[in-house]
LUMZAMI-868116 format. One line per 8 residues: number of its first residue (from 1); for each residue x, y, z of N, C-alpha, C, O. Coordinates in Angstrom, 2 decimals, always signed. Layout:
N
NUM = X Y Z X Y Z X Y Z X Y Z  ...
! end
This chain:
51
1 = -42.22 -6.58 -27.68 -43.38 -6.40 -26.80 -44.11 -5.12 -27.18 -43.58 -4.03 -27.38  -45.76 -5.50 -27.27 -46.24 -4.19 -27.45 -46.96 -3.84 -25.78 -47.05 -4.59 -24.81  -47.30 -2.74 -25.91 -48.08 -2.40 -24.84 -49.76 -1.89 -24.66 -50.00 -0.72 -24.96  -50.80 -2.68 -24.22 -52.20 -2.45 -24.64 -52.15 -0.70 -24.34 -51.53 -0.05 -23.50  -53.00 -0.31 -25.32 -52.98 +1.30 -24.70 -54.45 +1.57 -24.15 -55.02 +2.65 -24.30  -55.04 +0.42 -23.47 -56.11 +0.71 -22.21 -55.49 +0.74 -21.01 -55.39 +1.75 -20.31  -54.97 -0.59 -20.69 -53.99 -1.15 -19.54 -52.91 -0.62 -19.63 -52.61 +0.05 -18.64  -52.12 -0.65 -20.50 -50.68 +0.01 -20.34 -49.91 -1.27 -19.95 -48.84 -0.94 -19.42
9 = -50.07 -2.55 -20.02 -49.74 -3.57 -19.67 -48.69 -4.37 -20.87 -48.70 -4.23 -22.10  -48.08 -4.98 -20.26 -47.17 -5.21 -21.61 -47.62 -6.87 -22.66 -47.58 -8.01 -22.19  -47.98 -6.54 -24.02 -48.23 -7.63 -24.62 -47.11 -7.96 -25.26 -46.31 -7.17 -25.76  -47.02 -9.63 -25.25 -46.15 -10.32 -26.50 -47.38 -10.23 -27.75 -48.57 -10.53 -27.83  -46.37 -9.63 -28.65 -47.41 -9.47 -29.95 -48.17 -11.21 -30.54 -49.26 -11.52 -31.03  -46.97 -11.96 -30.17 -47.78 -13.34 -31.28 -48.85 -13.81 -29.68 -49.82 -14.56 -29.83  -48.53 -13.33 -28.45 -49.67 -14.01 -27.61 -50.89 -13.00 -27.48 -51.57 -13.33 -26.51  -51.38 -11.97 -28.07 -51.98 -10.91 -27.64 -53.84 -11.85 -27.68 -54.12 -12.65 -28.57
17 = -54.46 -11.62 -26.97 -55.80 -11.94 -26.73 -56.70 -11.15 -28.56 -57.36 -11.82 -29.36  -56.45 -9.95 -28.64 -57.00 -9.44 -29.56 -55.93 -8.37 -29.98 -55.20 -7.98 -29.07  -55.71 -7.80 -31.31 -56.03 -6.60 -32.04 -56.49 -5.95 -32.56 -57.56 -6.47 -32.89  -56.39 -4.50 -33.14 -57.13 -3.60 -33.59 -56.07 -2.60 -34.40 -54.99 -2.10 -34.08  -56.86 -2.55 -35.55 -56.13 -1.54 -36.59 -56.73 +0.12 -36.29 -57.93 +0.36 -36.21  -55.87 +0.96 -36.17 -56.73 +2.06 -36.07 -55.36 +3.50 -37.37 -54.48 +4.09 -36.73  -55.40 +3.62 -38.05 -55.00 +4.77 -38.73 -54.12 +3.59 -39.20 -53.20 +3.67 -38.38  -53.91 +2.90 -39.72 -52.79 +2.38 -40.59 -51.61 +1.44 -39.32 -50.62 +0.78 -39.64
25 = -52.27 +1.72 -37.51 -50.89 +1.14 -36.64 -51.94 +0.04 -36.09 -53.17 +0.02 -36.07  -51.02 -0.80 -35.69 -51.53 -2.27 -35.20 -51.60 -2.17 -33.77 -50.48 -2.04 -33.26  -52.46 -2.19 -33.05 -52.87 -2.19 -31.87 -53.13 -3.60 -31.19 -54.00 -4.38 -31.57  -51.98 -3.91 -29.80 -52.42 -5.29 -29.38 -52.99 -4.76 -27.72 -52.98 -3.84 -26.91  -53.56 -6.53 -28.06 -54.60 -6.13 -26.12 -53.97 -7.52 -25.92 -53.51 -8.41 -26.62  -54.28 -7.12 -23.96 -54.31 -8.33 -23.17 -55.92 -8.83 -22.80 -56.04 -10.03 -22.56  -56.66 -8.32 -22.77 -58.39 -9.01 -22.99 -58.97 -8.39 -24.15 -58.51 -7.58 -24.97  -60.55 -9.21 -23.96 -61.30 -8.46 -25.14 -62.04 -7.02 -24.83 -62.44 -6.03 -25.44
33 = -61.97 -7.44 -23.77 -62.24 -5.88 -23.20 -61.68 -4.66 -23.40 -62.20 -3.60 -23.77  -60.52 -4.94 -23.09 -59.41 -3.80 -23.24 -59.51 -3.12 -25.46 -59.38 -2.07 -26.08  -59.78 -4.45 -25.74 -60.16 -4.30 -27.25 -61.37 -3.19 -27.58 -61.26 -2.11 -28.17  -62.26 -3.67 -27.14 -63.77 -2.88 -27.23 -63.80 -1.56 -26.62 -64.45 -0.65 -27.14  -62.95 -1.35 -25.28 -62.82 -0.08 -25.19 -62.29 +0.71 -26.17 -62.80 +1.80 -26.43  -61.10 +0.18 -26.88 -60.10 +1.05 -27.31 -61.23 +1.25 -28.97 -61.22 +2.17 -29.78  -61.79 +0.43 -28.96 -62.63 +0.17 -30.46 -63.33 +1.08 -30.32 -63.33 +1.87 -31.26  -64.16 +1.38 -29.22 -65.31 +2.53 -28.96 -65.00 +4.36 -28.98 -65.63 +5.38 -29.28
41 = -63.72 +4.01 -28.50 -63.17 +5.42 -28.56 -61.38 +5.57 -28.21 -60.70 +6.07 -27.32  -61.12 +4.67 -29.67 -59.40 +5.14 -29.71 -58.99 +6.52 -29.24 -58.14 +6.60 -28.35  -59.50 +7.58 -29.77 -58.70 +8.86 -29.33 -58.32 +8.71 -28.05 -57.11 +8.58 -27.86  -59.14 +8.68 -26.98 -59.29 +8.62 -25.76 -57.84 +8.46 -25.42 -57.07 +9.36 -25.08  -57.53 +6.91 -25.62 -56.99 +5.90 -25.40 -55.50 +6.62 -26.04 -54.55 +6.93 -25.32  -55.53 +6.73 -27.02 -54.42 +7.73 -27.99 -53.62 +8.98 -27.46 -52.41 +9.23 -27.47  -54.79 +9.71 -26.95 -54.48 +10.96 -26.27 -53.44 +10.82 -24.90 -52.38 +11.43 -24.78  -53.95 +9.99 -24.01 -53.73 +9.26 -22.73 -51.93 +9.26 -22.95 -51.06 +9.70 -22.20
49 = -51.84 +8.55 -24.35 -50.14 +7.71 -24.76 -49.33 +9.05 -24.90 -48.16 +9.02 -24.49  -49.84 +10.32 -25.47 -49.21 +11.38 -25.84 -48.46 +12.13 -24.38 -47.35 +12.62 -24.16  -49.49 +11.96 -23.70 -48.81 +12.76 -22.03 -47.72 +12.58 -21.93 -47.11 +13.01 -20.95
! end
């Protein structure tokens, strides 16, 4: 299981709605939304996971 890092929600990787590559790591979502945010401004989203 991955976990979207908009939602924080837990994805099955082969069911994920969308991904996104960002530095070489595979990023899964549960909408497309959650996609486009993270697309617009990964750090954000990145920073958030570090806390």
């Amino acid at each position: 299981m991955a976990v979207d890092p908009v939602c924080k929600m837990e994805v099955e990787e082969s069911k994920a709605v969308a991904t996104s590559e960002y530095k070489g790591k595979k990023y899964y979502f549960c909408a497309m939304w959650c996609k486009k945010a993270f697309d617009q401004n990964p750090k954000k989203y990145l920073a958030e996971e570090k806390k």
